[in-house]
C-alpha positions in Angstrom: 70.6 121.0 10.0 69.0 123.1 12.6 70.6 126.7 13.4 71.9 127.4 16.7 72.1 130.7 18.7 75.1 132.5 18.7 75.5 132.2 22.0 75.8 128.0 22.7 77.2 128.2 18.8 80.3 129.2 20.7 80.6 125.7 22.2 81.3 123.9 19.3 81.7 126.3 16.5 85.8 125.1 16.4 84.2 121.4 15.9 81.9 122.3 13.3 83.7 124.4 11.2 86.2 121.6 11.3 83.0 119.2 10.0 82.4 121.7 7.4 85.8 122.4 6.1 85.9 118.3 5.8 88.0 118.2 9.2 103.1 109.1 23.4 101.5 110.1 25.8 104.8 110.5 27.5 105.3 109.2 31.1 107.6 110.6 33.3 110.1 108.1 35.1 110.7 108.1 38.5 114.3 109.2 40.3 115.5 105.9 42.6 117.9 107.2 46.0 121.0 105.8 46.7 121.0 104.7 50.1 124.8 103.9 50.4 125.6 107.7 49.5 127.2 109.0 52.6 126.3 112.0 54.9 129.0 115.1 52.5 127.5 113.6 49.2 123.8 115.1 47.7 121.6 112.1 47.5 120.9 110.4 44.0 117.5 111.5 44.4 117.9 115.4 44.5 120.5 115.0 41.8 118.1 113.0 39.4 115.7 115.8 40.4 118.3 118.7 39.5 119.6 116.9 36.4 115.5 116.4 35.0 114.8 120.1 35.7 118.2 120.8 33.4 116.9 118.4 30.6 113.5 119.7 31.0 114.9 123.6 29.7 114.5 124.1 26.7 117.9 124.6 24.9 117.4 127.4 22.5 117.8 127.4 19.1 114.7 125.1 18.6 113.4 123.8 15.7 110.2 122.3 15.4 107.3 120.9 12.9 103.8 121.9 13.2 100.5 119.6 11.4 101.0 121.0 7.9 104.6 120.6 7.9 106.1 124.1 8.3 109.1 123.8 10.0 110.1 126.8 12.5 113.3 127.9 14.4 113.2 129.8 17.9 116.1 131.6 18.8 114.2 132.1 22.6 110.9 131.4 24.2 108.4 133.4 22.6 107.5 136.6 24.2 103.7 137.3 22.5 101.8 134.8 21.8 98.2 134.9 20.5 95.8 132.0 20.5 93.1 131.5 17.7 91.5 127.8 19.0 90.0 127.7 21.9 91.8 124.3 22.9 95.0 125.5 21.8 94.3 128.5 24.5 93.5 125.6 27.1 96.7 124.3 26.6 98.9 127.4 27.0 96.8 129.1 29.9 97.6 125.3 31.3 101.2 125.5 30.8 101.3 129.1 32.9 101.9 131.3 29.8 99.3 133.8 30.9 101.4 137.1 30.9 102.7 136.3 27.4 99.7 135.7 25.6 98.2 138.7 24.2 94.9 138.0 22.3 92.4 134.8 21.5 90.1 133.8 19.1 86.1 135.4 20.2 84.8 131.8 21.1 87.9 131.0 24.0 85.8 131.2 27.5 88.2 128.8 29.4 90.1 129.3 32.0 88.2 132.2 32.9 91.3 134.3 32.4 90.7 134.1 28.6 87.9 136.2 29.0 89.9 139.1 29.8 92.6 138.6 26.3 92.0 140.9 23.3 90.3 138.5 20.6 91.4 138.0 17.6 87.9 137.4 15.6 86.7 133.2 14.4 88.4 130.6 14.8 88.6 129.5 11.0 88.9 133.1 10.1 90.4 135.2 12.6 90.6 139.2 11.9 93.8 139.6 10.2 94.0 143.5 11.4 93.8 142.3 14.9 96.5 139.5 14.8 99.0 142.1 13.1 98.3 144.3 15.3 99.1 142.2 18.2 102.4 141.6 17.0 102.9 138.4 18.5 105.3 136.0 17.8 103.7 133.2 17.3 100.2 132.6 16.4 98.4 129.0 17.5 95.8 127.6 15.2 93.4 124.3 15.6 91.4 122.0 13.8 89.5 124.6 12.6 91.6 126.9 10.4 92.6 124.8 6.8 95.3 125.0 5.7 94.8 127.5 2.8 93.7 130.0 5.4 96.8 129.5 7.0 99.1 130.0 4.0 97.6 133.5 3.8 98.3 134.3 7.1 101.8 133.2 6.5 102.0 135.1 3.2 101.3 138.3 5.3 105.0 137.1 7.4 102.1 136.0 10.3 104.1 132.8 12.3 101.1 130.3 12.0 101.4 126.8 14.2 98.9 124.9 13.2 97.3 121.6 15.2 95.5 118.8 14.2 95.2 116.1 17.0 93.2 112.9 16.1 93.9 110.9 18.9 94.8 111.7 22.4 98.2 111.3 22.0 98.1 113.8 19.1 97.2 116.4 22.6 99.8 114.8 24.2 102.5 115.5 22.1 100.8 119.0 20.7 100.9 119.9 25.0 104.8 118.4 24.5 105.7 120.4 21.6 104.5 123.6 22.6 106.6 123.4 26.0 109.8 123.2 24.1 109.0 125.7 22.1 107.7 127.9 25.6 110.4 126.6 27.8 107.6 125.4 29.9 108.3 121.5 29.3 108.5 120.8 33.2 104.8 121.9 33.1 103.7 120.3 29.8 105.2 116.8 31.5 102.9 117.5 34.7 99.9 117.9 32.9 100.7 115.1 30.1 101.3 112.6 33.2 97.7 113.5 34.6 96.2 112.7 31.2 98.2 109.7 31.3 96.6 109.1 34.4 93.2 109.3 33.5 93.3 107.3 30.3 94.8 104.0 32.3 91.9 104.9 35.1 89.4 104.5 32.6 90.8 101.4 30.5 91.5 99.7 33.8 88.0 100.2 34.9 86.6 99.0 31.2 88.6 96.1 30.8 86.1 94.2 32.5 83.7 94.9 29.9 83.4 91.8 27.8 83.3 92.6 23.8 79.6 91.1 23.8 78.8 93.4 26.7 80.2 96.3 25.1 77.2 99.6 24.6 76.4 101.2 20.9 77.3 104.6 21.7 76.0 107.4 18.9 77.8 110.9 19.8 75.7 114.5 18.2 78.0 117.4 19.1 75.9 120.1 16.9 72.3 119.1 15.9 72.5 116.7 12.6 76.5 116.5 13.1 78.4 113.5 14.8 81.7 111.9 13.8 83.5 108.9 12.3 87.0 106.9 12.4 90.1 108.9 12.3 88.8 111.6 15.4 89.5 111.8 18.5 86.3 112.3 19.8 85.6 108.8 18.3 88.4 107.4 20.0 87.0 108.6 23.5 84.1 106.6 22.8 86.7 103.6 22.3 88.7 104.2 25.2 85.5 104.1 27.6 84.5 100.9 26.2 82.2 101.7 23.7 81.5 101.2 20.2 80.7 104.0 18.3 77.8 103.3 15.6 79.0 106.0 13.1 82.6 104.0 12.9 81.8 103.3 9.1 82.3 107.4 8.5 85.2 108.8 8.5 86.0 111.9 10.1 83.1 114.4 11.2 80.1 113.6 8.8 76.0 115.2 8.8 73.6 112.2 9.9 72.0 109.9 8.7 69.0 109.7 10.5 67.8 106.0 9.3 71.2 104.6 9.6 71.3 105.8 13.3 67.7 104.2 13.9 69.2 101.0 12.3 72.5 101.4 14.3 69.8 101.2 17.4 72.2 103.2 20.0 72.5 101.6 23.3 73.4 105.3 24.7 73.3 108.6 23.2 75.7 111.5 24.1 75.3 115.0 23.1 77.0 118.3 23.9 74.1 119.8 26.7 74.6 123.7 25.7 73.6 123.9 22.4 70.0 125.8 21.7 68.6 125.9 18.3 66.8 129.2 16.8 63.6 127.7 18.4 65.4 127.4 21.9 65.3 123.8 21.9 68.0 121.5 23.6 70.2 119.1 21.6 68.4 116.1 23.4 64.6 117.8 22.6 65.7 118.0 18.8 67.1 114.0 19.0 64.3 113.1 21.0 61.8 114.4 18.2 62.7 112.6 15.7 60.6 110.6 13.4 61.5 107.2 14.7 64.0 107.8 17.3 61.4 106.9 19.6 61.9 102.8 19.2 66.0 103.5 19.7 67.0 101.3 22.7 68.9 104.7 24.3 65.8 106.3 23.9 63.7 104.4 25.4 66.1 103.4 28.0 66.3 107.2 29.0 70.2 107.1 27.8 70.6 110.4 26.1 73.3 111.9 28.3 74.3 115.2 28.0 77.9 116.3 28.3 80.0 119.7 28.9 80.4 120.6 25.5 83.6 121.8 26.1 85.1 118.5 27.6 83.3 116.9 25.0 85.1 118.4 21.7 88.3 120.3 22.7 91.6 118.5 22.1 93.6 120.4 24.7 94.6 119.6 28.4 90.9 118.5 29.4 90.3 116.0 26.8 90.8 113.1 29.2 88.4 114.9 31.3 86.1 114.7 28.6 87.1 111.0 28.4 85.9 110.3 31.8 82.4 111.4 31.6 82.3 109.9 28.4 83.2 106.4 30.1 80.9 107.6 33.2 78.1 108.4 30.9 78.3 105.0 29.1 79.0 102.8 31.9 77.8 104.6 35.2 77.9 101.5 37.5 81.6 101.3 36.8 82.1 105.3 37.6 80.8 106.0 40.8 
């Protein structure tokens, strides 16, 4: 596998180190008026409204669950919080936490806001002087930390939530989850809606597709890296329509280079930022291949490159990431 530069390692360092340590949506309903209130009595509508902003607070004490089944109580909305995966940071910046989150992991670049947090060190090894230091009260991990790094943060008395998302829903309900525990839940509903949103936009527009019709998609994220079943990345190939020719794997796996050429890729997607120590792109190093040439997506000038960031990060953009996926697969349907 190729080395990349430090600098476009930063894209998909949380994916990778996920690959190397063997890494509902909910809708909101919609208030109905009662006409046939009269003129002295608050319309039905405004007192739906009133009584969903009411469920929609967060009743403190809370308990909740994280990935590796720690279970933690809140007595109040926590007042530091410090961010150590760079989609987990999505998510929180997303949900308006800004002002109480005090550090994040050295690869988080988004919003630009993030920029300007004290970091924390990697994200499958953050700098455990910094994150006691910080003092927060709650410490979000990804996909990338496992689980026996976490237990020694937690041996320290660090509060550790850990993620794991495989499918879109898994964001969904990570986005969910952490507005209880924020007391931002009116704002985790907003963005889950819009995710909602974009998911039925692109199966709608699919659903034309006929299953004989559907494209042989192959995804690289880092060079000589794709991913399997049981991913959600692999499920955004599924949602647009696609079928992913590295569905016998499971999980994120190094290539196979003559199993891809057999696999015969109708389309090739690949994250666009990532430079190797010879400064080549992702698609030069595909392209260059002993035998990639006769691939149908390369000859068809079908290796697409997408924002890395939309591409791998399971936080509040990954149905962004789903639409160029779909676009990038089926650009006649995705004008």
């Amino acid at each position: 596998m190729n080395t990349m530069s430090i600098k476009n390692w930063k894209s998909v360092a949380s994916l990778l180190s996920a690959a190397a340590l063997a890494l509902a949506l909910a809708g909101c309903g919609n208030a109905t008026t009662n006409e046939g209130a009269g003129a002295s009595q608050q319309p039905a509508q405004e007192q739906s409204q009133e009584q969903t902003a009411t469920d929609l607070k967060t009743q403190y004490p809370i308990t909740v669950t994280d990935a590796t089944g720690e279970t933690f109580t809140f007595e109040k909305a926590p007042a530091k919080i410090v961010s150590v995966s760079p989609a987990e940071t999505e998510s929180l910046f997303a949900l308006g936490l800004d002002e109480q989150i005090v550090g994040v992991s050295d690869f988080d670049d988004y919003p630009e806001a993030a920029t300007t947090k004290p970091k924390m060190g990697g994200v499958s090894k953050p700098n455990e002087e910094s994150i006691i230091a910080a003092d927060a009260d709650i410490v979000f991990t990804g996909i990338s930390m496992n689980e026996e790094a976490v237990k020694k943060f937690r041996d320290l008395g660090i509060v550790i939530f850990k993620t794991d998302p495989k499918s879109v829903d898994d964001v969904a309900n990570n986005i969910e989850t952490f507005g209880q525990i924020t007391d931002t839940q009116e704002k985790a509903q907003e963005i889950i809606a819009k995710m909602k949103q974009d998911v039925t936009d692109v199966t709608e527009a699919v659903n034309a597709v006929k299953p004989e019709e559907k494209k042989n998609v192959y995804v690289e994220f880092s060079p000589g890296w794709t991913v399997g079943k049981g991913e959600f990345m692999d499920e955004l190939i599924t949602l647009a329509g696609g079928n992913n020719v590295a569905s016998d794997l499971q999980g994120w796996n190094e290539i196979n280079e003559e199993n891809i050429i057999a696999a015969n890729p109708d389309v090739i997607l690949y994250a666009n930022d990532v430079i190797d120590e010879n400064s080549k792109t992702l698609d030069q190093i595909i392209k260059a291949r002993s035998g990639w040439d006769q691939i149908t997506a390369v000859k068809d000038d079908a290796v697409i490159g997408l924002d890395a960031n939309l591409l791998s990060r399971p936080g509040p953009r990954v149905t962004e990431g789903l639409k160029a996926v779909a676009k990038a697969i089926y650009p006649d349907l995705f004008q």
